[in-house]
BAFI-3210 file (N, C-alpha, C; in Angstrom, 3 decimals, decimal comma, padded with zeros to 6 digits):
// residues 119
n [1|2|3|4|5|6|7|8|9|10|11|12|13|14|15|16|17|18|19|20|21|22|23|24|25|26|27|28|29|30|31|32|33|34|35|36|37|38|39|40|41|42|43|44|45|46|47|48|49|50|51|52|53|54|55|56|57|58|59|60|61|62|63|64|65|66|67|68|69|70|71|72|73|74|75|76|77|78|79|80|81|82|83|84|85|86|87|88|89|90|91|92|93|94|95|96|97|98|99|100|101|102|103|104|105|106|107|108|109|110|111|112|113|114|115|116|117|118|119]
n.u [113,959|111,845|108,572|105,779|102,729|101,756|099,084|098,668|097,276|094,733|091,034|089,897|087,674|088,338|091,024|090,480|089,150|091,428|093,429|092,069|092,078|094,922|095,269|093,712|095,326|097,982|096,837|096,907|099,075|100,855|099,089|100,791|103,005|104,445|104,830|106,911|110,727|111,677|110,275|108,116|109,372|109,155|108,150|105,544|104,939|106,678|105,293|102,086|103,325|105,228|102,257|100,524|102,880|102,476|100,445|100,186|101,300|100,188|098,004|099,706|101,958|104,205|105,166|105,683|107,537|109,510|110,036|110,250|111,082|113,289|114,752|115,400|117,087|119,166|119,600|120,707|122,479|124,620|124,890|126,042|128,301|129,629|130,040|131,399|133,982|134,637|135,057|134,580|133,845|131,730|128,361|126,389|123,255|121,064|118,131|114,798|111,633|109,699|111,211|112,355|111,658|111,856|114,727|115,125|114,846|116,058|118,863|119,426|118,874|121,295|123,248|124,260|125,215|123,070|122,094|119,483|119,142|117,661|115,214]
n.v [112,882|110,221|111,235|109,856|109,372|106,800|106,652|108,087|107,152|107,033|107,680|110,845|110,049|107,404|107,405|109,143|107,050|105,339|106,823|107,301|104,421|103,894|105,368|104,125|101,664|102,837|104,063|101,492|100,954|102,651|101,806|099,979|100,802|100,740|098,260|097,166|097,382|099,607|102,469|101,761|099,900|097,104|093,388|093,134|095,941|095,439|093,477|094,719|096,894|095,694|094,355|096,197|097,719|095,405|095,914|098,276|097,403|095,978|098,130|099,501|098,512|099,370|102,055|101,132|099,364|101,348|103,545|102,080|099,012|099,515|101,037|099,674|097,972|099,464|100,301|097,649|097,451|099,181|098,165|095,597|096,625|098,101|096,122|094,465|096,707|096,757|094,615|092,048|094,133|095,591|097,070|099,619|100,148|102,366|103,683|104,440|103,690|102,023|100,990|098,179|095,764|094,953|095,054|093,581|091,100|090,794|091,343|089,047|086,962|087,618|086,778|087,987|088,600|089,072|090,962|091,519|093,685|095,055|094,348]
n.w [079,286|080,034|081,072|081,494|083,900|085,223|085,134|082,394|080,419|080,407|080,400|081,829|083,698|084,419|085,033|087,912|089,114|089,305|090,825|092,897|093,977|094,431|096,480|098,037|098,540|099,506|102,029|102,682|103,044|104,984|107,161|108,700|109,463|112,072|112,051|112,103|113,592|113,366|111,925|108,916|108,169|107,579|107,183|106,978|105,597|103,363|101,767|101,019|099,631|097,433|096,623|095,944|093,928|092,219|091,325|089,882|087,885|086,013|085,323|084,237|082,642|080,481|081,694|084,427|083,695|083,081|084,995|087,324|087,591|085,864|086,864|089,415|088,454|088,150|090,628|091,987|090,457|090,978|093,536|093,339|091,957|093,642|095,805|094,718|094,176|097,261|097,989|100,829|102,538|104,727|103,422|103,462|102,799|101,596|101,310|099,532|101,551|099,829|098,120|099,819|099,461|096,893|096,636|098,717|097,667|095,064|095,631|097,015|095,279|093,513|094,581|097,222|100,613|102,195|104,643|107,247|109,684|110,680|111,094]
ca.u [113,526|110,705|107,908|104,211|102,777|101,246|097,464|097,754|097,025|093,435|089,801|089,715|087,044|089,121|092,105|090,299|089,256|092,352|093,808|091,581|092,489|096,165|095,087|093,860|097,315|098,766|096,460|097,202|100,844|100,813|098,784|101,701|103,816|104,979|104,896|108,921|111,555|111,565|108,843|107,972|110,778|108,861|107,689|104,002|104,829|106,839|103,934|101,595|103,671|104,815|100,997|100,296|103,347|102,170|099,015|100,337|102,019|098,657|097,991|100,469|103,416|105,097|105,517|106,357|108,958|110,352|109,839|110,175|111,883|114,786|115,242|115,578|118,273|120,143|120,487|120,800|124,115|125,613|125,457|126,660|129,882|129,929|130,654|133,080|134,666|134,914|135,321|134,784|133,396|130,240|128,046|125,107|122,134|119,899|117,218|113,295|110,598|108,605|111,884|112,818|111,037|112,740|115,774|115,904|114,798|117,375|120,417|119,226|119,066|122,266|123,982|125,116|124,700|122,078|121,526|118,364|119,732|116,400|113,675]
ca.v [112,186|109,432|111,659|109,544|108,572|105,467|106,354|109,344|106,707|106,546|108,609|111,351|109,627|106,089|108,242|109,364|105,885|104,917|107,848|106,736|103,269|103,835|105,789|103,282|100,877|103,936|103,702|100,232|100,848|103,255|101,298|098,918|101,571|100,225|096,443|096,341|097,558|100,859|102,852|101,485|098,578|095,543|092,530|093,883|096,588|094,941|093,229|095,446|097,405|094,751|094,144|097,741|097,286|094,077|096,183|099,344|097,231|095,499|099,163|100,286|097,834|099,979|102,783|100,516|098,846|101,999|103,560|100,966|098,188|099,858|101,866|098,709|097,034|100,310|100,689|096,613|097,338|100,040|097,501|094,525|096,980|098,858|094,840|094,008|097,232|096,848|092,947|091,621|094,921|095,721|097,722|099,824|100,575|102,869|103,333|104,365|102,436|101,355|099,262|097,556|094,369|094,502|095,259|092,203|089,920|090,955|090,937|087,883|086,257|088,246|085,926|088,234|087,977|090,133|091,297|092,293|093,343|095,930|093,675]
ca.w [080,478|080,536|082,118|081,530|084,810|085,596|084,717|081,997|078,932|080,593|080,392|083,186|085,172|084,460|085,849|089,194|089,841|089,602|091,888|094,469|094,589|094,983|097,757|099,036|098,466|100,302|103,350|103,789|103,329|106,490|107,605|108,508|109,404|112,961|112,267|112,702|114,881|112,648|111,110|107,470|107,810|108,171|106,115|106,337|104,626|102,474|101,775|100,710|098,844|096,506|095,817|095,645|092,401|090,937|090,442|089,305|086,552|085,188|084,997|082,861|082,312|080,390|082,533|085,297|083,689|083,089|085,899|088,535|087,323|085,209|087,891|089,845|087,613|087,987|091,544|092,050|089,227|091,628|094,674|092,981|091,717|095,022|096,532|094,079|094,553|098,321|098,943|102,231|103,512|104,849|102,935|104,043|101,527|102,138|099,810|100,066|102,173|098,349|097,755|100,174|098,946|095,719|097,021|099,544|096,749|093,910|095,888|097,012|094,071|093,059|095,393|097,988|101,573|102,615|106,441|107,567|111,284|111,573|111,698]
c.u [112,096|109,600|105,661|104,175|102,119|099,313|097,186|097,318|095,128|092,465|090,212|089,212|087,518|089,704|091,896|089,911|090,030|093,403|093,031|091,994|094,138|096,282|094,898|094,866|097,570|098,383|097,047|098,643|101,191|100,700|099,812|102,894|104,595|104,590|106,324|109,435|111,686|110,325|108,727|109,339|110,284|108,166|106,051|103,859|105,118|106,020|102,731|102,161|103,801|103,390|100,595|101,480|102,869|100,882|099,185|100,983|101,406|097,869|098,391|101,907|104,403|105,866|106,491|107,516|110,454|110,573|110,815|111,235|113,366|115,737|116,028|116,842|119,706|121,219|120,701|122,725|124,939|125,616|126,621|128,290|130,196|130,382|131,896|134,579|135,111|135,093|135,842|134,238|132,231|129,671|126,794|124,781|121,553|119,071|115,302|112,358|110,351|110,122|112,592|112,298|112,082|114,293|116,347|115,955|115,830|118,507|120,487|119,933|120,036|123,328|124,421|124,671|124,302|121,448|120,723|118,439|118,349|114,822|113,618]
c.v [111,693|110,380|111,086|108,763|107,811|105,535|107,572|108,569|106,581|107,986|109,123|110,469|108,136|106,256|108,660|108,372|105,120|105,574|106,880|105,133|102,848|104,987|104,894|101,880|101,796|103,773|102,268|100,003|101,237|102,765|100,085|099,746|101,524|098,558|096,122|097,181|099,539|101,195|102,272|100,152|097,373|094,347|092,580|095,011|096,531|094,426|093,507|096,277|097,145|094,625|095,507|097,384|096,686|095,007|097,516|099,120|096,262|096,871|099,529|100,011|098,232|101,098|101,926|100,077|099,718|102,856|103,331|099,972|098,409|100,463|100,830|098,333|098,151|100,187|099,071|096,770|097,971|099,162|096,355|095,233|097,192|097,331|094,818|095,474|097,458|095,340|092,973|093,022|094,678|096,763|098,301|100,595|101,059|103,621|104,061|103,183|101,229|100,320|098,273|095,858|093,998|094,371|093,739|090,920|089,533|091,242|089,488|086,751|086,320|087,007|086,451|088,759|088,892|090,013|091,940|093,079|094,750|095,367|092,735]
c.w [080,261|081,964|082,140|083,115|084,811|084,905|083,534|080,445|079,210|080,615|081,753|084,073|085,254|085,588|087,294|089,971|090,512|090,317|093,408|094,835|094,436|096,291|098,744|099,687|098,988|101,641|103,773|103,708|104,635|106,916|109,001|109,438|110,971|113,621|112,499|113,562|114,317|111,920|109,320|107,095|108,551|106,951|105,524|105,506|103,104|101,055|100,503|099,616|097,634|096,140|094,974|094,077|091,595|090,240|089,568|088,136|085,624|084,905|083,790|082,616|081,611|080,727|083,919|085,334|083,514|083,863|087,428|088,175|086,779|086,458|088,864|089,607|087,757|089,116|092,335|091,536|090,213|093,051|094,341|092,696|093,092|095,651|095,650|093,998|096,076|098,870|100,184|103,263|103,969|104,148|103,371|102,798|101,842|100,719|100,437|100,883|100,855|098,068|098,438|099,686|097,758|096,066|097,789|098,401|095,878|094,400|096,599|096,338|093,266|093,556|096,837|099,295|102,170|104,405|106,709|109,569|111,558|111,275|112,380]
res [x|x|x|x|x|x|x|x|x|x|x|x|x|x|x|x|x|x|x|x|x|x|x|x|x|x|x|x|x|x|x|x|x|x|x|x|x|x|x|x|x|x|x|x|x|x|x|x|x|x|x|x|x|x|x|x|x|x|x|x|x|x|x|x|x|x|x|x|x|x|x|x|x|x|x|x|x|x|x|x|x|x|x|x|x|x|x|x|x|x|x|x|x|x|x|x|x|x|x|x|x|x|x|x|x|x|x|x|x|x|x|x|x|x|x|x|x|x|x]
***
C-alpha cells in the first residue's frame, strides 16, 4: 500500500509551513459549510476545495496522482459499470464532501446524466 503523504519529501520546517497552510484550505472549506441546501454540498465548497487540490498537486504531483486522482478513475469505473449494469435506473452516489467536484465533473464528461437535486 502507497503510504507517502503529500508533504513528507520536504525539510521539517518546509513541512510545518506547509501543514499550516492546508489548514488554512481547511478553514475556508468550513468555511462554506452552509452555502447549500445541505451542510458541505454546495458549489462554494466545491470551490474551494478543488483549489485547495490543484494546490496540493503543485505540491507533490506524484502523491496526488496517486492518491487522489487514481483513486478518482477508480470510483468514476465503478459508476460508469454500476450504470451499465442497471440501465435506465436511478443511481445514488454517495461519496465524501472533498469529491464532490470531481465527481460532478467526470461523470459529466463520462456522458451520463448527472442530477444535482441537493443544491
Amino acid at each position: 500500500m502507497f503510504q507517502e503523504e503529500p508533504f513528507d519529501r520536504y525539510s521539517d520546517s518546509k513541512k510545518r509551513e506547509l501543514e499550516i497552510e492546508l489548514s488554512e484550505w481547511n478553514k475556508k472549506q468550513l468555511s462554506t459549510w452552509n452555502s447549500g441546501k445541505i451542510p458541505l454540498n454546495s458549489q462554494d465548497y466545491d470551490l474551494v476545495t478543488k483549489r485547495m487540490y490543484d494546490w496540493l498537486y503543485v505540491v507533490n504531483p506524484e502523491v496526488q496522482q496517486i492518491t487522489w486522482n487514481a483513486r478518482h478513475a477508480i470510483m468514476v469505473k465503478r459508476v460508469k459499470q454500476t450504470v451499465a449494469d442497471y440501465s435506465g435506473k436511478r443511481i445514488l452516489c454517495i461519496h465524501g464532501a472533498d469529491h464532490n467536484y470531481w465527481y460532478y465533473d467526470a461523470l459529466a464528461k463520462a456522458g451520463l446524466d448527472v442530477v444535482y437535486p441537493l443544491r
